[in-house]
C-alpha positions as CSV (number, residue, x, y, z in Angstrom):
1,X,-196.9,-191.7,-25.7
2,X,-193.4,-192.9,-26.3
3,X,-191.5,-196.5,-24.4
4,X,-190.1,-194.3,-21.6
5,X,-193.0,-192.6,-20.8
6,X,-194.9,-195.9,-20.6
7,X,-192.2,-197.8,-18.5
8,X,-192.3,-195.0,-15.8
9,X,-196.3,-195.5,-15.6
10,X,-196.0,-199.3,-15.3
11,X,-193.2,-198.7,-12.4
12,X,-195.3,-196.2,-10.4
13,X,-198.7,-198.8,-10.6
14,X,-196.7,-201.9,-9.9
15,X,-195.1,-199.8,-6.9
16,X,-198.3,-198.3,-5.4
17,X,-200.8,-201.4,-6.1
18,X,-199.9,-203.9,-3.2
19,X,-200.4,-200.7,-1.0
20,X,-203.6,-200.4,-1.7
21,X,-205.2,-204.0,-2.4
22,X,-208.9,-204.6,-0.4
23,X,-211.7,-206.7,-0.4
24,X,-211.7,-208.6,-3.6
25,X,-209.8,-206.4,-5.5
26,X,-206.7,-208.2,-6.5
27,X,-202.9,-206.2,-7.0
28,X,-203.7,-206.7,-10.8
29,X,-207.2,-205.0,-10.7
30,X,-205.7,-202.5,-8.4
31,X,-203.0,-202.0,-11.0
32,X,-204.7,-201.5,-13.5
33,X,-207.3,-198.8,-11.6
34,X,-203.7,-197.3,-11.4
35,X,-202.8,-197.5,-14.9
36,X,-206.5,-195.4,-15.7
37,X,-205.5,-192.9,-13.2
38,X,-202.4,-192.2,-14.6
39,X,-203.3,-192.1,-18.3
40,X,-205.6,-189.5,-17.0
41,X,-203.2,-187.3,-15.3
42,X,-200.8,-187.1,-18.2
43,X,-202.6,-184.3,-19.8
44,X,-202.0,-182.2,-16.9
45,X,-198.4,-182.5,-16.1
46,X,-196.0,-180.1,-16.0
47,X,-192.7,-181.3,-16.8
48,X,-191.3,-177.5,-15.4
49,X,-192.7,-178.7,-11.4
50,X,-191.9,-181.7,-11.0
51,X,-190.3,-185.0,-12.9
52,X,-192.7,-187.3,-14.2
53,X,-192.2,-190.2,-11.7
54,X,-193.1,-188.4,-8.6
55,X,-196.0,-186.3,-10.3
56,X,-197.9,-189.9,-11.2
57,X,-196.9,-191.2,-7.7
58,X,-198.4,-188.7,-5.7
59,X,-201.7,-188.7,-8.1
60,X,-202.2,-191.8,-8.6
61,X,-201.7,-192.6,-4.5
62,X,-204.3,-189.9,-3.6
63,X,-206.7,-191.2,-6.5
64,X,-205.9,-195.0,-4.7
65,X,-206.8,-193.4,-1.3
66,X,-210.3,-192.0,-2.8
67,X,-210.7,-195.2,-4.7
68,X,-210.3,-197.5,-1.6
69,X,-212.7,-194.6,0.6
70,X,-215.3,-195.4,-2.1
71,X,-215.2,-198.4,-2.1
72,X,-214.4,-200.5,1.0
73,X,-217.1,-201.1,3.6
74,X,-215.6,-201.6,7.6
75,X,-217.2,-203.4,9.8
76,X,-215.9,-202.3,13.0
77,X,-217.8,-199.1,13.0
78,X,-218.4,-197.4,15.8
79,X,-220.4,-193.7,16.2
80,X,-219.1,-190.7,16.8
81,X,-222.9,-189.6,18.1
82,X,-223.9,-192.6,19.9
83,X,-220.6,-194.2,20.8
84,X,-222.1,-197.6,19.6
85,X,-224.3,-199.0,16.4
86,X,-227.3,-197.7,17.6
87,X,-230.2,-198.6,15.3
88,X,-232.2,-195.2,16.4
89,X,-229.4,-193.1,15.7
90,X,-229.7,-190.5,12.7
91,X,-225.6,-190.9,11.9
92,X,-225.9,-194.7,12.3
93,X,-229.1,-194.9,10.0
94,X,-227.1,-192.6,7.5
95,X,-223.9,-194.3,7.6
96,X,-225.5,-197.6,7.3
97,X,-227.7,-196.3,3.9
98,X,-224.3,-194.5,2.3
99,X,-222.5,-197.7,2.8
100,X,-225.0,-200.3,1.7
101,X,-224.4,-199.6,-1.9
102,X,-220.9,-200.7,-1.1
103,X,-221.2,-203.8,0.7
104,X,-221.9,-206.2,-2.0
105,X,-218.2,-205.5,-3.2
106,X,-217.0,-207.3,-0.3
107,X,-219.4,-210.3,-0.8
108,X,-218.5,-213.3,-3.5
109,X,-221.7,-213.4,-6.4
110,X,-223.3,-217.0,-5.9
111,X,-223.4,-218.0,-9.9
112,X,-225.9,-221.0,-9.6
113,X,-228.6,-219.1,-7.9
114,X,-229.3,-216.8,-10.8
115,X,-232.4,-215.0,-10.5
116,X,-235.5,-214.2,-13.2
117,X,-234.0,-210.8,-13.7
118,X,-231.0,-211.6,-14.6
119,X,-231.8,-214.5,-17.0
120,X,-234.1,-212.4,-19.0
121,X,-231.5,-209.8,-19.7
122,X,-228.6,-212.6,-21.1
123,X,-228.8,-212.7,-25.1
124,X,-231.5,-214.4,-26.9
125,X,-231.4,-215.3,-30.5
126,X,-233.2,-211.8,-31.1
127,X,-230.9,-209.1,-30.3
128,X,-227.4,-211.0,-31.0
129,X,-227.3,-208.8,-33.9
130,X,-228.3,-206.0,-32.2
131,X,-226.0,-206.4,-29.5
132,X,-223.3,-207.1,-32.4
133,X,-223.7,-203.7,-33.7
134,X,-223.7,-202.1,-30.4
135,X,-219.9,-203.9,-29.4
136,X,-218.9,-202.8,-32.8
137,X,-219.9,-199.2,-32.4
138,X,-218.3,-199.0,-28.2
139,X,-215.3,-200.8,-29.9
140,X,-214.6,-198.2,-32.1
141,X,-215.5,-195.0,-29.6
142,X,-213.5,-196.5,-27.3
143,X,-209.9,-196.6,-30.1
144,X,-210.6,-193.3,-31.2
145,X,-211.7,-191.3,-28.1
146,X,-209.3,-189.2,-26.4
147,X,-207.2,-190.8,-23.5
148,X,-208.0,-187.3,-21.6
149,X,-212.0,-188.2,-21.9
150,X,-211.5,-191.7,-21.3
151,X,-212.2,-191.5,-17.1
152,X,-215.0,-189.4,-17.6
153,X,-216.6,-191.4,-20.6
154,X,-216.2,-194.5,-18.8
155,X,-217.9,-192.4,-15.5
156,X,-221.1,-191.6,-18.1
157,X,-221.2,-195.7,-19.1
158,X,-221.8,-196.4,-15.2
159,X,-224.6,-193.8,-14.9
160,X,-222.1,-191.4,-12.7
161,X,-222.6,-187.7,-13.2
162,X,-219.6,-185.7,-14.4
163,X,-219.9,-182.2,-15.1
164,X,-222.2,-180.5,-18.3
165,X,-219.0,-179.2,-20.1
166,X,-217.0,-182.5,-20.2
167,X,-220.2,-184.3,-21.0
168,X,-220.9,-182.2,-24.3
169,X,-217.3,-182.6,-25.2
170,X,-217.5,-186.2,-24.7
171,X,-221.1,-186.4,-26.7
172,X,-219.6,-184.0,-29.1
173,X,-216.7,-186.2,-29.8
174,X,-219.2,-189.6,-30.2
175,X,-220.7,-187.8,-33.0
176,X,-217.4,-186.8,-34.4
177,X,-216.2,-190.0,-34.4
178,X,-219.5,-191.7,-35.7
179,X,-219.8,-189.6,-38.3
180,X,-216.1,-190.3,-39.8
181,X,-217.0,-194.3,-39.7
182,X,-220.2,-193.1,-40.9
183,X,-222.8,-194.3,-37.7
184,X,-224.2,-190.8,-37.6
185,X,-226.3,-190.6,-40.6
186,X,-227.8,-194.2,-39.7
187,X,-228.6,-193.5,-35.9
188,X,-229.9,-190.0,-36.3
189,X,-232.7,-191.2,-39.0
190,X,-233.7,-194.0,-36.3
């Protein structure tokens, strides 16, 4: 990617971010959901349609608007079905289940009240090494994977399902890359 190319991404995420800021997400993490979204697109543009600029404004806004859909919880909901919040209403019970996932975006985390769970998964003395290893091998998937696979990689790290082909591809280029910094060998005999 040359200087140019680069600048025109920064300018179309710095332009569309404050548009689209919610919640707790801040212009800066909205900028840089941007700057994923257009990194993603570049492999698909067509310098013949349209000129670069407006091609990453219009996808990146529309991946914003899905973004913001996904993720922003309103509370001023009111039923198509029931014309209120009705707690016997199938659409209200729905929405309220499809949206619950989403709410905790909106709330601040309380830090001191840690619970059990939580404490027993921080590092112990153990599995540093482990864990060492681990940030090692992520740290070099993630400089020598494709920018074109990035989104979806980063989709399979959160536990969302992307489709079978681009998931072999992905899991194909893993082993690709282990197997040049020579990871392959030592995981496959474990």
């Amino acid at each position: 990617m040359d200087q140019k190319t680069l600048q025109i991404i920064l300018k179309v995420c710095r332009r569309l971010a404050p548009r689209y800021t919610f919640g707790y997400y801040s212009v800066e993490d909205i900028e840089q959901e941007s700057f994923i979204f257009a990194l993603a697109a570049l492999p698909r543009y067509d310098e013949s349609i349209s000129c670069l600029e407006n091609f990453l404004h219009v996808h990146v806004s529309n991946k914003l608007k899905t973004f913001k859909r996904d993720h922003y919880v309103r509370n001023d909901f009111i039923c198509k079905h029931c014309g209120r919040k009705d707690p016997n209403c199938e659409y209200c019970k729905r929405r309220e289940w499809k949206h619950l996932k989403k709410k905790h975006l909106m709330e601040p985390i309380d830090i001191d009240n840690v619970n059990d769970e939580h404490e027993k998964s921080m590092h112990t003395k153990s599995n540093v090494s482990e864990e060492t290893e681990l940030d090692e091998l992520f740290s070099i998937i993630n400089q020598n994977l494709d920018v074109y696979l990035r989104q979806d990689y980063l989709k399979m790290l959160e536990g969302i399902s992307i489709p079978k082909s681009k998931k072999q591809l992905i899991e194909a280029k893993i082993l690709e890359i282990l197997s040049e910094y020579n990871y392959y060998d030592e995981y496959s005999r474990k």
